[in-house]
C-alpha positions, 0 to 999 in steps of 0.5 A: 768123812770126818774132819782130821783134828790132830790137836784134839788130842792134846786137849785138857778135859776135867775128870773130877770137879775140885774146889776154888779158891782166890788168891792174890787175884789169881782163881787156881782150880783143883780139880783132876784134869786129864793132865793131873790123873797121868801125872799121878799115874805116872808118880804111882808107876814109877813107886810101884816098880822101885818097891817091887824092884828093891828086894837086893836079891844076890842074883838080881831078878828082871825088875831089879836088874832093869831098876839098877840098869837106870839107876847107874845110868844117871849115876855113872852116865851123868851125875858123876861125870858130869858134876863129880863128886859133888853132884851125888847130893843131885843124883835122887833129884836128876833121877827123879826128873828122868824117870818121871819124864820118861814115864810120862813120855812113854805112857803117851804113846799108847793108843786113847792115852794122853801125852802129859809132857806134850803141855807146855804148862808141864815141861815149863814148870820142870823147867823153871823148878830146875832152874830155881835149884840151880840158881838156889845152889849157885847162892848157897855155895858161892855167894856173890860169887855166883855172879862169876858164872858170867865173867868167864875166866881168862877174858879181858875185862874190856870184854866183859862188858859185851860178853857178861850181858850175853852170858847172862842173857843165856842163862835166863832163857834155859828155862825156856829152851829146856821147856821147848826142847821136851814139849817140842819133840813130844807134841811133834811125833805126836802130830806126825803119827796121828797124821799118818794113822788118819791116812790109814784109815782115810785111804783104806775107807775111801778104797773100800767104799768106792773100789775100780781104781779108788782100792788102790787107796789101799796101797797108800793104807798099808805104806802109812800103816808102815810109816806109822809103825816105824814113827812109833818105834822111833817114838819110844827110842825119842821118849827115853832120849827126851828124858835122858837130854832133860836130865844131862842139861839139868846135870850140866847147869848144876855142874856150872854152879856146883863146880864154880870154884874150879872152872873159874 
C-alpha cells in the first residue's frame, strides 16, 4: 500500500520554465509554478464574473444579484462600519484582497486543485502588502502623529513607558498573525480531509481484498467517507470565513490610522 503522504499536496512544481535573473545577490526565478498558474486562474475568474455581472439590468439577474450581494457585503458590513466615511477610498482595495482570497480559498477544495493560500509565501506577502498600506496611510494623514497609535489616550504618561513598547510590539507582529491565521486554517482543513479520505480508500482496499471479518474495514470507509463530506462542507463555510476575518482586520487596522485624529 502506498504511503500516506499529506504534505505532497502542497508542493510547488513549475509548469513552465521562465527566465532568471540577479539582483542585488538575490537570483529571482520567473517561471509558472503551480502557485502562479491558480493565482492567475483565480485573478481572470473573479474578472470574468464581475463584466459578466455588470450589465446594471433594472431587475438584476443571478450573477448581478450575487456580485451586489458581496459588494454590499464589504461596503455596509465592514468598510463603512468600521472605518466610515473615510474608509470608501479602501473599499476596491479591502474588496479586492476578499474576493481574491475567497477564490483562491475555494478553488482549493476541488479534487486534483491546488490550495494557493495554503503557502505561507502567499498569505505573508498579502500580509505585509497590508500592513505597508497601513503604515503609508498612517504617515500620509498624521505625520509624526502617527506614532500616537502607541500612547493610547487617557494613559498616565508614567505608563507609557511600559505600555508604548507593548503596543508597538503588537503592531509590528500583525503582519505576522494575519499570514498564520489564513495559512494556518487552509493548510489544516486540507490535512484533515486528505487524511480521512485515505482512510476511505485504505479501510474500503483492505476490507475488499481480505474479507471474513477484515470487510468490516468497510464500515470505517463509509464513517470517513461521511466525515469527509462534512469537513468539506465546513471547508467552503471556512474558505469564505477566511476571507471575510482577512478583510475585517485589514479594515480594522486602516480604521486605527484612518480615524487616529478621533480615537486618540
Amino acid at each position: 500500500m502506498a504511503a500516506i503522504e499529506p504534505m505532497n499536496q502542497f508542493m510547488i512544481h513549475k509548469l513552465v520554465q521562465g527566465p532568471t535573473f540577479a539582483l542585488g545577490g538575490i537570483t529571482f526565478d520567473m517561471s509558472i509554478t503551480n502557485s502562479v498558474a491558480y493565482m492567475i486562474g483565480a485573478s481572470l475568474l473573479i474578472t470574468v464574473f464581475f463584466l459578466a455581472a455588470s450589465r446594471k439590468a433594472i431587475v438584476p439577474g443571478r450573477l448581478q444579484a450575487l456580485a451586489e450581494t458581496l459588494y454590499d457585503l464589504v461596503d455596509k458590513g465592514l468598510t463603512g462600519p468600521m472605518i466610515g466615511d473615510r474608509g470608501r477610498p479602501f473599499l476596491p482595495f479591502v474588496f479586492t484582497l476578499f474576493a481574491l482570497i475567497a477564490v483562491m480559498n475555494i478553488i482549493g477544495l476541488f479534487p486534483m486543485t491546488f490550495t494557493v493560500t495554503s503557502q505561507l509565501a502567499v498569505t505573508g506577502i498579502l500580509a505585509v502588502m497590508t500592513f505597508l498600506i497601513v503604515v503609508i496611510v498612517g504617515f500620509l494623514r498624521n505625520g509624526l502623529g502617527f506614532f500616537k497609535l502607541f500612547a493610547p489616550g487617557g494613559v498616565h504618561w508614567g505608563m507609557l513607558f511600559f505600555l508604548a513598547p507593548i503596543e508597538f510590539i503588537s503592531f509590528l507582529v500583525r503582519p505576522v498573525t494575519l499570514a498564520m491565521r489564513l495559512f494556518g486554517n487552509m493548510i489544516g482543513g486540507h490535512v484533515v480531509m486528505y487524511m480521512f479520505a485515505s482512510f476511505v480508500v485504505g479501510l474500503g482496499a483492505f476490507a475488499i481484498h481480505n474479507g471474513g471479518i477484515a470487510s468490516l474495514g468497510l464500515v470505517g470507509s463509509a464513517l470517513s467517507l461521511t466525515m469527509v463530506v462534512a469537513l468539506m462542507a465546513l471547508e467552503f463555510i471556512v474558505a469564505f470565513l477566511q476571507a471575510f476575518v482577512f478583510a475585517a482586520l485589514t479594515c480594522t487596522y486602516l480604521s486605527d490610522v484612518v480615524n487616529l485624529d478621533h480615537g486618540h
